[in-house]
Backbone as XML, in Angstrom:
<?xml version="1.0"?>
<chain id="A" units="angstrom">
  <residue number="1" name="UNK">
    <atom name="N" x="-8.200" y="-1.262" z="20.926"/>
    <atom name="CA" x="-7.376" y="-0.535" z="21.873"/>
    <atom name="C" x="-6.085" y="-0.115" z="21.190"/>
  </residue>
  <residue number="2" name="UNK">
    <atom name="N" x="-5.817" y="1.219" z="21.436"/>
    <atom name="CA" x="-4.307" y="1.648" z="20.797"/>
    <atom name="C" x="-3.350" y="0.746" z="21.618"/>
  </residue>
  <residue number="3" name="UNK">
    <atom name="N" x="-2.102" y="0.839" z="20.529"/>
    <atom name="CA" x="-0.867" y="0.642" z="21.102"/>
    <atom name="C" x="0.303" y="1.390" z="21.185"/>
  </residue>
  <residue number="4" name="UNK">
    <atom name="N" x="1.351" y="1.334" z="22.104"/>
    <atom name="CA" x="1.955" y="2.097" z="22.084"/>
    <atom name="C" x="3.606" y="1.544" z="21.312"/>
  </residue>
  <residue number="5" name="UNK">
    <atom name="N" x="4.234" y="2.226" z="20.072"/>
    <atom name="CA" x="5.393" y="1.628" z="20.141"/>
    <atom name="C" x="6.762" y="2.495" z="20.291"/>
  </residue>
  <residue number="6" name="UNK">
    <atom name="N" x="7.906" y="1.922" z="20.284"/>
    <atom name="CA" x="8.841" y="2.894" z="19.999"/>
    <atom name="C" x="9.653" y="2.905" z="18.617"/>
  </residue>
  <residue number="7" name="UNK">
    <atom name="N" x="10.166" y="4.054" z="18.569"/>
    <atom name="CA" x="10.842" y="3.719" z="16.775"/>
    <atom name="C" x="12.291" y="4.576" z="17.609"/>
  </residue>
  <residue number="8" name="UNK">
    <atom name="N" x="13.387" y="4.636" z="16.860"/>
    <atom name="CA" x="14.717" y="4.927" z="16.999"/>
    <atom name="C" x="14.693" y="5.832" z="15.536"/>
  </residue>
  <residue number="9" name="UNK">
    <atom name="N" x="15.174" y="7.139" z="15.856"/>
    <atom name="CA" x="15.163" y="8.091" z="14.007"/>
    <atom name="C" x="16.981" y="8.020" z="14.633"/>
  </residue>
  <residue number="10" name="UNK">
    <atom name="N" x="17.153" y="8.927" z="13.267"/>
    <atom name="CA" x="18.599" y="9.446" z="13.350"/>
    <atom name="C" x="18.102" y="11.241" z="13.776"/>
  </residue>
  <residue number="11" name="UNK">
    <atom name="N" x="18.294" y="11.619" z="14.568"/>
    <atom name="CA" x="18.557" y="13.306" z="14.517"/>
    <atom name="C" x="17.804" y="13.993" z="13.173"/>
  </residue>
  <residue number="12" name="UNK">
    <atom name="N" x="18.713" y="13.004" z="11.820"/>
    <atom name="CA" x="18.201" y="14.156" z="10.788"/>
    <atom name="C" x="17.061" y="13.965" z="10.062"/>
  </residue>
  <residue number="13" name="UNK">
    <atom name="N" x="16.799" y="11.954" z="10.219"/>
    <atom name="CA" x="15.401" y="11.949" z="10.305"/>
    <atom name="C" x="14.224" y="12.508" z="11.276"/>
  </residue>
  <residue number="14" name="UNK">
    <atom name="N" x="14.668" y="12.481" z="12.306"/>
    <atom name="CA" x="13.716" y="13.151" z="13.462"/>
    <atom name="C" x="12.961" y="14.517" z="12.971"/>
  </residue>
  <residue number="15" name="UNK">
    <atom name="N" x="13.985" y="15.639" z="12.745"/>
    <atom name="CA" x="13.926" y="16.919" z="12.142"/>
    <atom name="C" x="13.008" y="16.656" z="10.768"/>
  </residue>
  <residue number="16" name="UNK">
    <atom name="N" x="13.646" y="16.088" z="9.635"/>
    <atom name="CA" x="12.434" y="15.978" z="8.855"/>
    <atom name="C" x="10.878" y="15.779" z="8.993"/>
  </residue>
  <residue number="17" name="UNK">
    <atom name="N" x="10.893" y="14.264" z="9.554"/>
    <atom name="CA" x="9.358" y="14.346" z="9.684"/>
    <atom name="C" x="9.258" y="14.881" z="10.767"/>
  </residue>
  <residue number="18" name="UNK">
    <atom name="N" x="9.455" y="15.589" z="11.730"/>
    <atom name="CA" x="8.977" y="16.826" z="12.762"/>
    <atom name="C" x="8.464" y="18.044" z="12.069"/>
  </residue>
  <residue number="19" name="UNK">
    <atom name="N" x="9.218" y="18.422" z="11.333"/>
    <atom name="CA" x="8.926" y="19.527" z="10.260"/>
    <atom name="C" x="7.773" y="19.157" z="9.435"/>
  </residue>
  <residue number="20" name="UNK">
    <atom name="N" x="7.451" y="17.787" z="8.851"/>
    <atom name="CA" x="6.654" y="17.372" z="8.204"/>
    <atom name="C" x="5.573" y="17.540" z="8.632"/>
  </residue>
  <residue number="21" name="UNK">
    <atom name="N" x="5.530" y="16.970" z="9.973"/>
    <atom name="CA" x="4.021" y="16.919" z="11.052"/>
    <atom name="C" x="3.757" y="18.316" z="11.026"/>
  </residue>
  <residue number="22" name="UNK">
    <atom name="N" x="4.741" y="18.890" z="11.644"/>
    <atom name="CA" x="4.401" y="20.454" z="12.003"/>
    <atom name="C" x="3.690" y="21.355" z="11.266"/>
  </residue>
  <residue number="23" name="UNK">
    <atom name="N" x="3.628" y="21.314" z="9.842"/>
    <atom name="CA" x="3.340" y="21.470" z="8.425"/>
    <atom name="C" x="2.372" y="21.118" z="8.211"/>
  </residue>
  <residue number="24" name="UNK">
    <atom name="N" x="1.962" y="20.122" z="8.562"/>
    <atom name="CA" x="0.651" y="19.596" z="8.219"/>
    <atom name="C" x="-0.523" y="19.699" z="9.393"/>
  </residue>
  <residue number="25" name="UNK">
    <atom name="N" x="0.223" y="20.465" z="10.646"/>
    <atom name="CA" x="-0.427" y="20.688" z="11.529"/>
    <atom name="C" x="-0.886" y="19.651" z="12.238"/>
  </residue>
  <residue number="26" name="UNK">
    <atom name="N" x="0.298" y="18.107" z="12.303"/>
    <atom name="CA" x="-0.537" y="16.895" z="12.893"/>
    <atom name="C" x="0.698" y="16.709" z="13.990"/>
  </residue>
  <residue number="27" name="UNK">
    <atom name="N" x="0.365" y="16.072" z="15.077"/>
    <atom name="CA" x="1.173" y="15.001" z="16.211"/>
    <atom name="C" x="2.448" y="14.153" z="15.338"/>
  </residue>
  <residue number="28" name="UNK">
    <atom name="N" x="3.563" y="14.139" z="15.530"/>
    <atom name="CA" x="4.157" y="13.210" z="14.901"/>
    <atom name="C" x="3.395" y="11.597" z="14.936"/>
  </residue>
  <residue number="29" name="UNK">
    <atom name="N" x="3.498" y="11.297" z="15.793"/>
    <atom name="CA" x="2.634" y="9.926" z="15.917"/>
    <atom name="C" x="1.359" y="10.086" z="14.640"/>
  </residue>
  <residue number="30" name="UNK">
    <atom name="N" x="0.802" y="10.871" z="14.780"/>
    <atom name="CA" x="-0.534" y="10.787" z="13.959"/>
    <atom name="C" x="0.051" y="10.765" z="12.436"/>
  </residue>
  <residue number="31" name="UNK">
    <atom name="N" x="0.984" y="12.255" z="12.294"/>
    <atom name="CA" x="1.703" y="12.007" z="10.678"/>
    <atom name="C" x="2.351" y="10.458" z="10.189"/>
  </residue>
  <residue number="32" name="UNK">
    <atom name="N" x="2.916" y="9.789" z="11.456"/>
    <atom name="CA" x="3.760" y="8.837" z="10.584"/>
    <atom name="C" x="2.676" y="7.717" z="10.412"/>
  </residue>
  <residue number="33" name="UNK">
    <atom name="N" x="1.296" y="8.002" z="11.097"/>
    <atom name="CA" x="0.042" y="7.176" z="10.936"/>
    <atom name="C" x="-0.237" y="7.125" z="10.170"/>
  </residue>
  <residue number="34" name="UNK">
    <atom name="N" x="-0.921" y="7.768" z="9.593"/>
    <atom name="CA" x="-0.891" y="8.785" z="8.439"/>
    <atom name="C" x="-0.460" y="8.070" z="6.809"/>
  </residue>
  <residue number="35" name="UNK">
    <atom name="N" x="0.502" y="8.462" z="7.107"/>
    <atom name="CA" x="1.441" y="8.400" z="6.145"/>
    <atom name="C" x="1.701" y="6.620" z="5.941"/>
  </residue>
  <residue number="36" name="UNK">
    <atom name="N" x="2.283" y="5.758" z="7.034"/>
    <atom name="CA" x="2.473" y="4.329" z="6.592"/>
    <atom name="C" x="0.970" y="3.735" z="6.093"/>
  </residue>
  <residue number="37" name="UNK">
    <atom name="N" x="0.138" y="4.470" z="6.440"/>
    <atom name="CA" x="-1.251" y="4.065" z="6.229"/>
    <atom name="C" x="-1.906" y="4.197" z="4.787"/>
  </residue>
  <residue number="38" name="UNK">
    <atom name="N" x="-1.330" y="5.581" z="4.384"/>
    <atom name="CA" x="-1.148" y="6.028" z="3.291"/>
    <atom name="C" x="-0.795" y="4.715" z="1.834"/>
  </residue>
  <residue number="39" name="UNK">
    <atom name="N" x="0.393" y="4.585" z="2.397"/>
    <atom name="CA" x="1.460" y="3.914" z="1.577"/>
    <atom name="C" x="0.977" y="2.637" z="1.675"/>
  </residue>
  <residue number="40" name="UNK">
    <atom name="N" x="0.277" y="1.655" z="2.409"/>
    <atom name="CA" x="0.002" y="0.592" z="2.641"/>
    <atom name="C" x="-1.394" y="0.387" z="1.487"/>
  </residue>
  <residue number="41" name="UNK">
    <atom name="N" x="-2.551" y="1.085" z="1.599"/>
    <atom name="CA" x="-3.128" y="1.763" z="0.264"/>
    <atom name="C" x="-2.769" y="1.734" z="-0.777"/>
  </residue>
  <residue number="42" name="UNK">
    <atom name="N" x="-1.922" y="1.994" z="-1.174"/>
    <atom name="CA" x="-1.393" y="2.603" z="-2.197"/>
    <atom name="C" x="-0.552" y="1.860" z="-3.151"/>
  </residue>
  <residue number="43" name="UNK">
    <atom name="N" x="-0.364" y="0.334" z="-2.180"/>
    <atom name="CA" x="0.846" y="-0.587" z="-2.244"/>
    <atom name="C" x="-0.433" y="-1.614" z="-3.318"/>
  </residue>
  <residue number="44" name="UNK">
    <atom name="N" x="-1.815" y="-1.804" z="-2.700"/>
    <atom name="CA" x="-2.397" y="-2.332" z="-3.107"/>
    <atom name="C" x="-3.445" y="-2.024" z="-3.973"/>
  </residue>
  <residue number="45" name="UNK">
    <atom name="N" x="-3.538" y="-0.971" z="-4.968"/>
    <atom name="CA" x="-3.940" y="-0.030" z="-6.124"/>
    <atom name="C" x="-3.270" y="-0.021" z="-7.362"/>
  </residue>
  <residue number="46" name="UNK">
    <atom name="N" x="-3.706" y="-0.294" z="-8.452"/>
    <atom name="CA" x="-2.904" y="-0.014" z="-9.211"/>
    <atom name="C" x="-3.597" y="1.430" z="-9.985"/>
  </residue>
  <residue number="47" name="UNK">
    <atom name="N" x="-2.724" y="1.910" z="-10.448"/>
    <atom name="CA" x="-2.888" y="3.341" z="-11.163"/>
    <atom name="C" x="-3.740" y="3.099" z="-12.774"/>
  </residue>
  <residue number="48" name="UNK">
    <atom name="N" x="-4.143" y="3.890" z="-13.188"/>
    <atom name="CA" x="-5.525" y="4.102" z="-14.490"/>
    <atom name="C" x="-4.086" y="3.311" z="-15.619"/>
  </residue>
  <residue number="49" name="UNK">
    <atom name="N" x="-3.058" y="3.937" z="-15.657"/>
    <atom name="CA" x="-1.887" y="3.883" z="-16.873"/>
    <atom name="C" x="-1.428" y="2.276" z="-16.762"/>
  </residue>
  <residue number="50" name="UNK">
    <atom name="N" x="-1.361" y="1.667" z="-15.379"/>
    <atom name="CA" x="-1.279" y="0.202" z="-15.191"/>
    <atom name="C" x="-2.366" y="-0.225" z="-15.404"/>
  </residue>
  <residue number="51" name="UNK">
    <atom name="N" x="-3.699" y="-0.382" z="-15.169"/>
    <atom name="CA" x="-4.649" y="-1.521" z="-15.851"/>
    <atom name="C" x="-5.311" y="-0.972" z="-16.942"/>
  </residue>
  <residue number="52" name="UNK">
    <atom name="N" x="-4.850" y="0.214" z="-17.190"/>
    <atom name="CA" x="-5.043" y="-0.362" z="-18.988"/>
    <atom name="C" x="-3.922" y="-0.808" z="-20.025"/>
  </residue>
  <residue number="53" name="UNK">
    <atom name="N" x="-3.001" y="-1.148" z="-19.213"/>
    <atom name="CA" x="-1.763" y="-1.905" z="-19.588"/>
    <atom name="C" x="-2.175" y="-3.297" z="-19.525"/>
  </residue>
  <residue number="54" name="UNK">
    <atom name="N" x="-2.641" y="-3.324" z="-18.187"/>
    <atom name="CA" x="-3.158" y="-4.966" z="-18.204"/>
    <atom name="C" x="-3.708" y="-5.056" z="-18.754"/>
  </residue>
  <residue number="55" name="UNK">
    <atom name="N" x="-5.472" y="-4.556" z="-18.829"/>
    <atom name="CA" x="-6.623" y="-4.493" z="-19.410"/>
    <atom name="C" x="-5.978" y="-4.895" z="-21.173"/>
  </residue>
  <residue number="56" name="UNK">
    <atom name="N" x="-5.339" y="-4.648" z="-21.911"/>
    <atom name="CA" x="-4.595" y="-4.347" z="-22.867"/>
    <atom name="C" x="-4.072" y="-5.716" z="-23.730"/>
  </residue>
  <residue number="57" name="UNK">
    <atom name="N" x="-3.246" y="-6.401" z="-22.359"/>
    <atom name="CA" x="-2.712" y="-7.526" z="-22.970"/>
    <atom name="C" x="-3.344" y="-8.380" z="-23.186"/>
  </residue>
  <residue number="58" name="UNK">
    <atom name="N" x="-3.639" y="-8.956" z="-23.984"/>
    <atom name="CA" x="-4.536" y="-10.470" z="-24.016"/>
    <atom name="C" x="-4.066" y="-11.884" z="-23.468"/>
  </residue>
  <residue number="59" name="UNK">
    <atom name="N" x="-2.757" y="-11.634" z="-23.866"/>
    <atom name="CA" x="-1.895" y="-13.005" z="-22.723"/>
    <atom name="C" x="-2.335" y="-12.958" z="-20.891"/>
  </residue>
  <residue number="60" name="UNK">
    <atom name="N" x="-1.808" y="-11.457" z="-20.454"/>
    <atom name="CA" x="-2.373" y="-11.540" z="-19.369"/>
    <atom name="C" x="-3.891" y="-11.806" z="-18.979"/>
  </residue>
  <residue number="61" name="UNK">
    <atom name="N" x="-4.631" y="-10.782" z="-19.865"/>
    <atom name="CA" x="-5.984" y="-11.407" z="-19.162"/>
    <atom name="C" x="-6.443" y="-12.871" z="-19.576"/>
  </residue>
  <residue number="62" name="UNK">
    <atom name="N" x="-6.149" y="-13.354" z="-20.175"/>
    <atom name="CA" x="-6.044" y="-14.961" z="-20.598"/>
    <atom name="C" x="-5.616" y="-15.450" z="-19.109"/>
  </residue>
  <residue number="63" name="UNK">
    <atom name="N" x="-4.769" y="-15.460" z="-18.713"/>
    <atom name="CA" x="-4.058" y="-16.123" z="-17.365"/>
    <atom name="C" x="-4.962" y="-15.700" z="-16.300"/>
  </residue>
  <residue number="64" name="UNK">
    <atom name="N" x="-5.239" y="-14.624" z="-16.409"/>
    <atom name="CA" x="-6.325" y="-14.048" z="-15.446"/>
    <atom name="C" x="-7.364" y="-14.927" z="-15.324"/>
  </residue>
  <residue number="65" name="UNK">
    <atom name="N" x="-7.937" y="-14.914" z="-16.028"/>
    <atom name="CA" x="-8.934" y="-15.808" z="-16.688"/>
    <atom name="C" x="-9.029" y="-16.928" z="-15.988"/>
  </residue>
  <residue number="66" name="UNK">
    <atom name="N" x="-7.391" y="-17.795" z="-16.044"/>
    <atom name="CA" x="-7.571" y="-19.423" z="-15.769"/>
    <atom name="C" x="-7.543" y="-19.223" z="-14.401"/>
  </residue>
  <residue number="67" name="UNK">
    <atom name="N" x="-6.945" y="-18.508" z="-13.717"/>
    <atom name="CA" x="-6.735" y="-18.425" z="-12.183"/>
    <atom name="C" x="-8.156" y="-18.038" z="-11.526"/>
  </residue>
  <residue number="68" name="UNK">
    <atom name="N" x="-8.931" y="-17.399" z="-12.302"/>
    <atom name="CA" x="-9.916" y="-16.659" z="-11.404"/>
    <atom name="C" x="-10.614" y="-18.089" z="-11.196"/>
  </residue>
  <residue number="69" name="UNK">
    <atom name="N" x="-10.789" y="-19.172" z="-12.729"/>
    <atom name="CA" x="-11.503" y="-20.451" z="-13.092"/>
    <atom name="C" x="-10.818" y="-21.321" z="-11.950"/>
  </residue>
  <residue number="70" name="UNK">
    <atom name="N" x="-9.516" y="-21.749" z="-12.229"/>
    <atom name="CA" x="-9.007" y="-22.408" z="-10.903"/>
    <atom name="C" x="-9.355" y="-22.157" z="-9.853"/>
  </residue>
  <residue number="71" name="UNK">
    <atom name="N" x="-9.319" y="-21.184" z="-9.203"/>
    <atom name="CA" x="-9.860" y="-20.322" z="-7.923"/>
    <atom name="C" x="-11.194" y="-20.508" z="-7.621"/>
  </residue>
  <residue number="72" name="UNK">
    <atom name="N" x="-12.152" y="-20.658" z="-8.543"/>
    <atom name="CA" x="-13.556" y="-21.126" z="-8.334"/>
    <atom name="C" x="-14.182" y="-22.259" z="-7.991"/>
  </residue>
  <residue number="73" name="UNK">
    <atom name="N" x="-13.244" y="-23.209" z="-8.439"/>
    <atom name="CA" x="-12.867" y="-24.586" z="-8.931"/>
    <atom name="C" x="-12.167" y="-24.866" z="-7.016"/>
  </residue>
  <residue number="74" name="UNK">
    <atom name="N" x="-11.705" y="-24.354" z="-6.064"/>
    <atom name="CA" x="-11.046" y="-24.624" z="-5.082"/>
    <atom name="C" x="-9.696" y="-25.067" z="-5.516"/>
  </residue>
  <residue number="75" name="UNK">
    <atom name="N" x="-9.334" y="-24.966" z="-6.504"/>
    <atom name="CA" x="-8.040" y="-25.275" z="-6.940"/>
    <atom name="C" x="-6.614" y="-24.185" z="-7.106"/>
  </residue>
  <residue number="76" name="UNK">
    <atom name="N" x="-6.949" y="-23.535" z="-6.278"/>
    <atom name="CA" x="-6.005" y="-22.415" z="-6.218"/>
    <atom name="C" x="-6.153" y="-21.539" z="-4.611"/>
  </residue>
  <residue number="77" name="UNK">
    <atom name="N" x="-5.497" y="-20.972" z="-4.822"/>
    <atom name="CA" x="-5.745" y="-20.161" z="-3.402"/>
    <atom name="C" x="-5.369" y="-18.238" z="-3.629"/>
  </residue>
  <residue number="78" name="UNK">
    <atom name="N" x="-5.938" y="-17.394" z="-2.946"/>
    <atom name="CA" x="-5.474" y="-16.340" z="-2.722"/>
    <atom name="C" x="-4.398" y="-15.458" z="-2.379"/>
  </residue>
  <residue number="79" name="UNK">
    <atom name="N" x="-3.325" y="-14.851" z="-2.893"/>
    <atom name="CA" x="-2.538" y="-14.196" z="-2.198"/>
    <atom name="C" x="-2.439" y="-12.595" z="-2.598"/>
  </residue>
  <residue number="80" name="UNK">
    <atom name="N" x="-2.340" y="-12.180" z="-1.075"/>
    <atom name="CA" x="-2.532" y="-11.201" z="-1.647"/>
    <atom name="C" x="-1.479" y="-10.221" z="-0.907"/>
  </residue>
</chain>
């Protein structure tokens, strides 16, 4: 079931993402959907140039390594 919330802009935020939605031809509600939804994605991805940075280091994937082993082991836990 949807919910309904309220948010408080300033005027000159309002105008921006109004313009934004409008632009994109969406409901404000739906754009700022959208969009935090977007970013929430995005938060939890890393980019091709970051894991072959990781991929890369051998210290890190070493540590990788022991945690995934700990973790198998019930000796660790998830965060994510």
């Amino acid at each position: 079931m949807s919910k309904t919330i309220t948010m408080r802009l300033s005027d000159e935020d309002y105008k921006v993402i109004s313009s934004a939605a409008h632009h994109e031809r969406r409901p404000i509600s739906n754009f700022i959907t959208h969009r935090v939804m977007e970013a929430i994605a995005n938060m939890n991805t890393v980019d091709d140039a970051e894991m072959k940075e990781i991929v890369s280091d051998a210290k890190v994937m070493k540590s990788i390594g022991r945690g995934q082993k700990l973790f198998a082991q019930g000796k660790g836990r998830l965060v994510v």
